[in-house]
ROVO-249193 format. One line per 3 residues: number of its first residue (from 1); for each residue x, y, z of N, C-alpha, C. Coordinates in Angstrom, 3 decimals, decimal comma. Atoms other than C-alpha are relative to their C-alpha. Layout:
# ROVO-249193
NUM	X Y Z X Y Z X Y Z  ...
***
This chain:
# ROVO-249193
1	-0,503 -0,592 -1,215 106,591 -86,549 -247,237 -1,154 0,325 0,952  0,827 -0,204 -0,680 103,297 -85,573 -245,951 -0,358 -1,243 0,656  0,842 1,003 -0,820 101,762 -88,874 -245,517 1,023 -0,618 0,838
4	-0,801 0,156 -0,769 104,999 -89,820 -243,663 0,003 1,173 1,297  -0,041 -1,232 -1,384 104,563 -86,564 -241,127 -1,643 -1,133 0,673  1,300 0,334 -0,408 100,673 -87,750 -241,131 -0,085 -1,264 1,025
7	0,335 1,471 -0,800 101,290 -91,345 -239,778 0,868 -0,365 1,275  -0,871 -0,064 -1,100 104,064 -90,358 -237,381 -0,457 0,726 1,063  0,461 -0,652 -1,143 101,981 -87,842 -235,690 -1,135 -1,273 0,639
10	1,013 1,082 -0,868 99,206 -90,740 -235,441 0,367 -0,939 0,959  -0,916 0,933 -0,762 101,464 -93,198 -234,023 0,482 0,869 1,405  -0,356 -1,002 -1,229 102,715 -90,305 -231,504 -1,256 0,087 0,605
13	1,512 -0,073 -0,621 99,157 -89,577 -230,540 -0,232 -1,165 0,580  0,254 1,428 -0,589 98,066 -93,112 -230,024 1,153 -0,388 1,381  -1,314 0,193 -0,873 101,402 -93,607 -228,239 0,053 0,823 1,840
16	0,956 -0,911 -1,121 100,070 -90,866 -225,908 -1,127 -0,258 0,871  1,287 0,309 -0,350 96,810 -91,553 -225,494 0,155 -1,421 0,856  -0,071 1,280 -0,293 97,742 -95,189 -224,820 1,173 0,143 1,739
19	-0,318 -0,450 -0,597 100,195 -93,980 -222,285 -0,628 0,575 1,507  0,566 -0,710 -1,004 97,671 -91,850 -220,700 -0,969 -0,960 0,935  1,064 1,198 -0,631 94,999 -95,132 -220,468 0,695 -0,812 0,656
22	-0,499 1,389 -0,817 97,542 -97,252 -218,649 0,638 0,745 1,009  0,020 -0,955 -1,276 98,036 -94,499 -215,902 -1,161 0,147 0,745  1,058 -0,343 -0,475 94,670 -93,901 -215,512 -0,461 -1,343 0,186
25	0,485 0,856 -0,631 93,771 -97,643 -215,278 0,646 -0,468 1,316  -0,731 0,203 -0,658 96,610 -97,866 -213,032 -0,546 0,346 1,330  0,181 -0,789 -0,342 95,260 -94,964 -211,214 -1,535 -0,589 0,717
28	1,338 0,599 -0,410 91,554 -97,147 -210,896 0,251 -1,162 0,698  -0,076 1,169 -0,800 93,113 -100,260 -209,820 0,554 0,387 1,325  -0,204 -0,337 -1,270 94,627 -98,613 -206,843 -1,288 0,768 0,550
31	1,299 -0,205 -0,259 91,203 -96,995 -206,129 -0,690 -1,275 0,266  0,919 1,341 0,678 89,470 -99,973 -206,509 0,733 -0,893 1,203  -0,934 0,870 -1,078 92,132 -101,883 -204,009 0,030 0,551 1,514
34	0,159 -0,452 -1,191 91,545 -99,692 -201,464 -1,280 0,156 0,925  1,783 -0,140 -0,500 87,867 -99,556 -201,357 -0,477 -1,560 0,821  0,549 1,123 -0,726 86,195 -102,505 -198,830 -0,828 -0,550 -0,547
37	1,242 0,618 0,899 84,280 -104,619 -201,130 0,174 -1,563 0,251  -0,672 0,876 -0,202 84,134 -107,612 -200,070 -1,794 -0,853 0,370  1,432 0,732 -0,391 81,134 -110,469 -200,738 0,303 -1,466 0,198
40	0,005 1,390 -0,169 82,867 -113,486 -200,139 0,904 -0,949 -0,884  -0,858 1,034 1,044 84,529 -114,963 -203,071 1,301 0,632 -0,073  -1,177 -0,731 0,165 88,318 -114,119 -203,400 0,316 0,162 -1,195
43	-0,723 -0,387 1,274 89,681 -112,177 -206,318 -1,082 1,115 -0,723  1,180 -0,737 0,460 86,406 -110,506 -206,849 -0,062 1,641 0,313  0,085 -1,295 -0,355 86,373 -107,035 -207,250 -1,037 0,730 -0,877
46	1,223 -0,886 0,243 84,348 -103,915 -208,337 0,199 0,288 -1,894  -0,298 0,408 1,240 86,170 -103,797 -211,946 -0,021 1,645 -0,961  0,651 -1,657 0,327 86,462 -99,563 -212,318 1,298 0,019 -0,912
49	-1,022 -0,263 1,276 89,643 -99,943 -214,347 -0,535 -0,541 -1,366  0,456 0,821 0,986 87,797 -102,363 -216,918 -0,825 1,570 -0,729  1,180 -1,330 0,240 85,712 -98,807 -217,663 1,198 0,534 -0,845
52	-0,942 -0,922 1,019 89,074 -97,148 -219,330 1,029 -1,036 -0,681  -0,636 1,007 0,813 90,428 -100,604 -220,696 -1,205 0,083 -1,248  0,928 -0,273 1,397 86,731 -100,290 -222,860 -0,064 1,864 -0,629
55	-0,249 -1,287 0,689 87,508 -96,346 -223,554 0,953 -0,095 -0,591  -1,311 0,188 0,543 91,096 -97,463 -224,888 -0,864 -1,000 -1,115  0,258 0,865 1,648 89,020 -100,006 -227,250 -0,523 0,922 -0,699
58	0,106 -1,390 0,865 87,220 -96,844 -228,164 0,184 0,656 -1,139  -1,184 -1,039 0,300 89,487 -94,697 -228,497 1,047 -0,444 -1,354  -1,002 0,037 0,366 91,987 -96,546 -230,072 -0,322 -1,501 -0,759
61	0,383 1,367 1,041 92,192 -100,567 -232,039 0,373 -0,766 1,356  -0,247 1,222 -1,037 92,332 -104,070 -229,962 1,298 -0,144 0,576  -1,181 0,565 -0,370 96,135 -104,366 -229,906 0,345 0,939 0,694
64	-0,116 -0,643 -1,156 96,310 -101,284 -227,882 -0,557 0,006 1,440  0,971 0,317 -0,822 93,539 -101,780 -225,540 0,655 -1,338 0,689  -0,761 1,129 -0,531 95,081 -105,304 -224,807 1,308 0,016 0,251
67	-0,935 -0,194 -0,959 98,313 -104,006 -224,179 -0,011 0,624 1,412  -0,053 -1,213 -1,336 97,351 -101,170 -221,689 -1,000 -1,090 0,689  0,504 0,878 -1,408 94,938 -104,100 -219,744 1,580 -0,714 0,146
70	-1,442 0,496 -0,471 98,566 -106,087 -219,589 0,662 0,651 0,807  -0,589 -1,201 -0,983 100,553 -103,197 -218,388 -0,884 -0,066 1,364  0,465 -0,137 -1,200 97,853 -102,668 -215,566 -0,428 -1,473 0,593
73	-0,133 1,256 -0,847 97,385 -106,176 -214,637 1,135 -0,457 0,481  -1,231 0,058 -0,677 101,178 -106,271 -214,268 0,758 0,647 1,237  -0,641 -0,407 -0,379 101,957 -103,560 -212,931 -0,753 0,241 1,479
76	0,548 0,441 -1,520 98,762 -103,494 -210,087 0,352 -1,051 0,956  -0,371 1,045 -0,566 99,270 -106,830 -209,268 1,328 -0,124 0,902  -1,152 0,253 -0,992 102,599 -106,683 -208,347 0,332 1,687 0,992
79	0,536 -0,899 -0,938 101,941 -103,440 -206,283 -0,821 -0,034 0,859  1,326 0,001 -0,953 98,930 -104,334 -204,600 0,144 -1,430 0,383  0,137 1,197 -0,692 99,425 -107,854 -204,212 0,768 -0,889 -0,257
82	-1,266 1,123 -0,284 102,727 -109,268 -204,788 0,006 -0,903 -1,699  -0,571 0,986 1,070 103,940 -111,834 -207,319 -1,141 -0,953 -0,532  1,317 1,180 0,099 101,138 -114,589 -206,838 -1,439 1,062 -0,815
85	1,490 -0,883 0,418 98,333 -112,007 -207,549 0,101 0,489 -1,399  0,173 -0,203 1,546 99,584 -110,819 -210,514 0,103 -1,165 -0,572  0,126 1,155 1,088 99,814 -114,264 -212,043 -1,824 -0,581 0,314
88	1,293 0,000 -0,382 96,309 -114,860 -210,362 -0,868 0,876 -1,532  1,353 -0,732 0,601 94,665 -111,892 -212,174 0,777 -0,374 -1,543  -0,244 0,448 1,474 96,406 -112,838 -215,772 -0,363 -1,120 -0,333
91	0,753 0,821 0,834 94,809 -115,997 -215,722 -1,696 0,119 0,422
***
């Protein structure tokens, strides 16, 4: 019974945490989209969400970390730049 409480709170935690990193990258790619950076090549940006996609590898194992970059490549993309852009930045 314990190690069943033990692995449900971990899973809740993670679940959290993972939660919290795909807000907060969310939270960088709109930062990051608003700032004027601009050297010429298109698609090129400054890359300040990539900073809490490597605190989620951290933090947490690969298959989380690679969901929460998904989530924020989905969900920026088609916020900041439409349909095309998010298939842009996923490949």
């Amino acid at each position: 019974m314990q190690s069943q409480i033990s692995t449900r709170t971990r899973r809740t935690k993670a679940l959290a945490l993972s939660a919290m990193f795909a807000c907060l990258a969310l939270i960088f790619s709109y930062v990051e989209a608003i700032i004027p950076f601009n050297i010429g090549i298109p698609g090129v940006k400054l890359g300040l969400a990539n900073l809490v996609i490597v605190i989620a590898l951290y933090e947490l194992n690969f298959r989380y970390a690679f969901v929460i970059n998904m989530i924020r490549i989905l969900l920026a993309g088609l916020l900041f730049s439409g349909v095309f852009g998010a298939l842009y930045s996923l490949a």
